[in-house]
Structures are given as C-alpha cells and as structure tokens.
N, C-alpha and C positions, 0 to 999 in steps of 0.2 A: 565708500562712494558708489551711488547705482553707477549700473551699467543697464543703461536702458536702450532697446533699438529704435531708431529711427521712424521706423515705421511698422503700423501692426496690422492684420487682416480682422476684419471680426464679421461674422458669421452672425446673422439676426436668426434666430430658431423659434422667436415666439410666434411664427401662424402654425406651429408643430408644437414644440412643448412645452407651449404656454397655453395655447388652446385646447389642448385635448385633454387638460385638468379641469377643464369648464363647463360647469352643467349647463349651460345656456349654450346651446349650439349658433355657432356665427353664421348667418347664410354667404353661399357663394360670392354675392355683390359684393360686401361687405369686405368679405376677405381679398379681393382682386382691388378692392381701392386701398384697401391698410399696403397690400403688396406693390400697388403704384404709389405711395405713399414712400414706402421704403427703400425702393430703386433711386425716386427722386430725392430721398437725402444722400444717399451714395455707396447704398451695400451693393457690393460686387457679388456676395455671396448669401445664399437665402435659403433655409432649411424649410420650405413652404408646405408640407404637409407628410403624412406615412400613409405607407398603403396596406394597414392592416383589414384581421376582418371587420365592414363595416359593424358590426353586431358589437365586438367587442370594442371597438374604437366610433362611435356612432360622429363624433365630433369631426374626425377625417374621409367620413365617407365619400367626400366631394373633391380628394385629392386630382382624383384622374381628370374632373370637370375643370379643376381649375388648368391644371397643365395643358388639357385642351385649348383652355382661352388664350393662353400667351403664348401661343406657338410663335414665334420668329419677334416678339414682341420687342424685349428686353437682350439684343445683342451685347455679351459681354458681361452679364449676368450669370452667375451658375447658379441653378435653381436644383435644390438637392433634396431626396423623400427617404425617410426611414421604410425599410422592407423588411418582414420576418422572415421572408423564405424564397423561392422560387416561385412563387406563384406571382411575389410580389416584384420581381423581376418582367412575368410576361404583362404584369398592369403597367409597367415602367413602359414598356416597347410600345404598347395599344398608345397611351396616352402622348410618349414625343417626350416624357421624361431621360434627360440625357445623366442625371448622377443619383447615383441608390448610396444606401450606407447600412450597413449592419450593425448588431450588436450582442455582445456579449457579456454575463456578469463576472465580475473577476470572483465572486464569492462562489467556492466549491459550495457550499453547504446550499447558497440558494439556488446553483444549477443543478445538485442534483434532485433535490428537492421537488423542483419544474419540471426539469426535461429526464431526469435519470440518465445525467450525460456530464463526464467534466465539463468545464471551460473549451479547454483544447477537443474534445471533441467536438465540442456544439460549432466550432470553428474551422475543424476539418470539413464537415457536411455544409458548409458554404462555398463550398468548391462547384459546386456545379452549378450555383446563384454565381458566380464570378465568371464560370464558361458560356453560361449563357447570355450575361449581359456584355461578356467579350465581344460575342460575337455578332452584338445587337450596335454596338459600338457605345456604351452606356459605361461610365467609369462608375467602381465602386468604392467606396470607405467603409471601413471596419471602426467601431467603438469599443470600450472596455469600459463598461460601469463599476461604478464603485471600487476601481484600485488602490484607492486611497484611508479603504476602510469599510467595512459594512458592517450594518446592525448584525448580521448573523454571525460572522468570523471574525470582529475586529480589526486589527490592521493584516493588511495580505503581505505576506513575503515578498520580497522582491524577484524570488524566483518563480511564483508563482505569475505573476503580472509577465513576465519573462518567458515564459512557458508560451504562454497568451497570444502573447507579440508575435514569438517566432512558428505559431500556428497560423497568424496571418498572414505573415508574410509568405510561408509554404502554400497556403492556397491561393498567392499571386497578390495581398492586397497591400501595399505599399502608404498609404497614408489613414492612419490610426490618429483618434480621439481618445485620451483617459478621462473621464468623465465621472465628476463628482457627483452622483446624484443620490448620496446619502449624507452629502454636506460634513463631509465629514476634517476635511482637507486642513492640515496645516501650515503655513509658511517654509517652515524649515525641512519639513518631510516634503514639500511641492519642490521644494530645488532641489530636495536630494533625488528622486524619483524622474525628474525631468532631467537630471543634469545625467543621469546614468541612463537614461533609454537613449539621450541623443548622442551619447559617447557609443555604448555598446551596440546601438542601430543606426549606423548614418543613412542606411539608404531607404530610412523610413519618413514619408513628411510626416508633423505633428500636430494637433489641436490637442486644444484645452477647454473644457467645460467645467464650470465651475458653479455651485450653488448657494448663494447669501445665508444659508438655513441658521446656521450661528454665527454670522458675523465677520467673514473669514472672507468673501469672493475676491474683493478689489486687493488684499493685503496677496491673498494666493496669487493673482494675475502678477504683481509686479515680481512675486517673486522666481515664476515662473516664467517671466521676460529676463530675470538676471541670468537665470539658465539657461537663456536661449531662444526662448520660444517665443514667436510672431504671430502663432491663428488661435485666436479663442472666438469662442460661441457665446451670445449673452440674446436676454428677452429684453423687446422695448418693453417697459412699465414694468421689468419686474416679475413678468408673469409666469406661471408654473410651478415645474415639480416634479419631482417621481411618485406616480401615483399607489408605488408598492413598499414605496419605506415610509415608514411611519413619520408625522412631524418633518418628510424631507422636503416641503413647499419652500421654493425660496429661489428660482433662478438670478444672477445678476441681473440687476439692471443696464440694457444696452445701453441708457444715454448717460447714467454713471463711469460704466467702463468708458462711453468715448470721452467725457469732461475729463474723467481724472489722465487719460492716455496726452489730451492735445493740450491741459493745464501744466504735464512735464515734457512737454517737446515729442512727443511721439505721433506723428501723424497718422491719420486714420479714415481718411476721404470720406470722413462722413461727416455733415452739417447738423450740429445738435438739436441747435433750432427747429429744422426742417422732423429730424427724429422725434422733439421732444411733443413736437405739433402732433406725429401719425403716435403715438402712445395716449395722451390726453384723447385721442378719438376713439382709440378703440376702448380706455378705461369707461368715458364717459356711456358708452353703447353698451360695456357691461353692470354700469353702475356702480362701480369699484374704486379705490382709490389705486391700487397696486404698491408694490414696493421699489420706488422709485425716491431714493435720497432728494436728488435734481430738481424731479417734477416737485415735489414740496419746496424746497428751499430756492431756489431757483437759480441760473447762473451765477457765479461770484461775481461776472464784471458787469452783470446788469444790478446787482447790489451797491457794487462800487460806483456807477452812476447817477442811481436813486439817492444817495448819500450824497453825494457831489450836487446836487440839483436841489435837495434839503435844505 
C-alpha cells in the first residue's frame, strides 16, 4: 500500500536548468513573463537562474538583471540561483538575491579530474561562500550530483554520498539536494538511499532532483515520497539536462510531476492549467515540442469530458 504525503513542494528550476542547455538565448523580457507566469500558477519556490561566468554560461548572464526586476515583487516566493564560488555570493548581495545553492559531484573520479579536489573537499572550501552570504543574511543549499550513479564511477557507495552530506553540514549547510543528473536513478535504490539519509541525518531538509533520461523520473519521485520525502525539483516542458553527461537530457516534466501528485491526492498548490499554459509559451518561443507526457496527451479529465460530449 503507498504511503504517500499529503502534500509536496516542487521547485520549478526550468528558467535555470532548462535554459542554460539552450542554444537560443531567451531575452530578459521573456524570462520575467515565463516567471510571472509561474508564480501565478503557484510555485512558492523558483530556481530562476546561476550566477556563473557569463562566458561560460552565456545563457544566464542576465541573472542579476532579472533579480533586480523583482525586487519586493513576489512576497512569499523564494527565488533561488545556482553559485560556483564566492564571487557568486557578492553578485547574490549586488543584485537582492536572497537564496544561493551549491553544488557538488558525488563522483571522485569526476571531481578530481575538474578540480584536483575530492568531493568533501570541494565542500570544505564552501565555507566561506556560507560566511559570507551569512552575513549578507542570504540562505544557502548545498547539492550532490549524481549520487545515484555516474557515467565515470558507477554506482557511489553510500559512504561516500555520506562523507558528502556530513561535509555540508560542518560547513553550516543544513538543507541538501541529491540530484540525478546522470539519470541514472532507480526506484528501489531511490528509497533505499532517501530512506537512510533521513534516518541517519534528521537535522538535514531534503530535495530531490530527478532526470526522465531513461524513463525512471515520476516512478523515482513516488518512491522517494514513500521514504519520505516532500521537495522535489522539476522543469515546466520537460526541459534540460546536464550539459557534462553524455545523453543525460531529460529533466521531469513539472506539469507531469504535478498531474501525477494531485491525480493520487497529493496536493501541490499549483494549477496545471495555468503551468501547462507558461510551458506551451515558452516551448512555442523555442520552437520545440519538449518532453512533456501532459502537454501531448492532455489532462485525463478533459479526455473524460471530450468522450462524454462524443
């Protein structure tokens, strides 16, 4: 028998990592109306851009412009940016960004590879991206990519993922992201791995990020609600990716995740309709269909209507 909660949080992250796999860059306009778009179906919470270097992220270079627009806009809204370092900490204080979030990959072989740093180090040296946005009054989240497996190591020990955790937490960050973004996740390994971080770390909040890449996103979510878990991350349309794993294209779709959440009694204060409208505008602007079950087939009870009306 599920055990499903009540109610879930979900994190919309496609104007972040759905767009920055985009060779078409979206202008500022565009993105501040997809963003008024997505408040008015009812995300409380919004991953709206990173503040890497423009050069290598060309697609987010307009983070700071947009946080400038909505200063005091969206009361009750958490609007949250991906940061690589400190630097991206003092574009957070310039611009009135109030939540940063880091990240880390759980694969030794690809952090040292990158940085010539374990994991747990690259996570120690966020210590002073946390002091500083301490004292900017800026809360921060920590991520862990790829826990679940990566093209270079496989599956990762659970000690190692562990290692991970309690390196964030010594540098002060208290609500952690495991984050599929090599798609590589399986149902019964998602509860096992969720069910033992939330025993072995209570005083840590959790999200979930999860990738469609084989097929796995919606079956990984519920089973990662049997364990426990209330905040996952998903793109409207579908869109994205990790742009450094091979073939990992394939973020959930956010109006999938919310269909399948409120078709088994799980509320999720967001209006599908209203979602499914801001994803058709921005697919239609990129020219794209997306991977969106939903947008294709459409609601079930507007099918069960159209049949009735037959």
């Amino acid at each position: 028998m599920f055990n499903l909660p009540k109610k879930v949080t979900i994190c919309e992250v496609g104007l972040r990592d759905g767009l920055q796999n985009e060779k078409q860059i979206v202008p500022t306009d565009k993105k501040l109306e997809l963003l008024d778009q997505l408040v008015g179906a009812g995300f409380k919470v919004i991953e709206v851009g990173s503040f890497m270097h423009p050069k290598k992220m060309p697609q987010m270079a307009d983070t700071d412009e947009i946080y400038k627009a909505i200063q005091g806009k969206y009361p009750g809204v958490e609007m949250r940016a991906l940061i690589p370092n400190l630097r991206g900490v003092t574009r957070a204080i310039d611009c009135g960004c109030k939540k940063v979030k880091l990240n880390v990959s759980a694969s030794r072989e690809h952090n040292l590879k990158n940085l010539n740093m374990t994991p747990e180090e690259s996570v120690a040296g966020f210590a002073e991206c946390v002091s500083a946005a301490d004292a900017a009054g800026i809360a921060v989240s920590g991520s862990i990519s790829m826990p679940f497996g990566s093209p270079w190591d496989g599956k990762i020990p659970q000690e190692q993922i562990d290692a991970i955790i309690e390196a964030y937490l010594n540098v002060g960050i208290r609500e952690i992201s495991l984050s599929d973004t090599s798609g590589m996740a399986v149902p019964a390994q998602v509860y096992e791995i969720c069910s033992h971080v939330r025993e072995k770390y209570p005083e840590a909040a959790w999200w979930l990020h999860f990738h469609n890449t084989r097929g796995n996103a919606l079956a990984n979510i519920l089973s990662a609600m049997q364990a426990g878990m209330t905040q996952f991350d998903s793109s409207f349309g579908g869109l994205g990716g990790c742009p450094f794993v091979p073939n990992a294209a394939g973020n959930v779709s956010s109006e999938d995740v919310v269909n399948m959440c409120e078709e088994s009694g799980v509320e999720t204060g967001i209006d599908v309709r209203k979602l499914m409208a801001a994803s058709r505008s921005l697919l239609q602007y990129l020219g794209k269909d997306g991977e969106s079950y939903i947008l294709r087939a459409g609601l079930s009870s507007d099918l069960i209507e159209k049949m009735k009306a037959d």
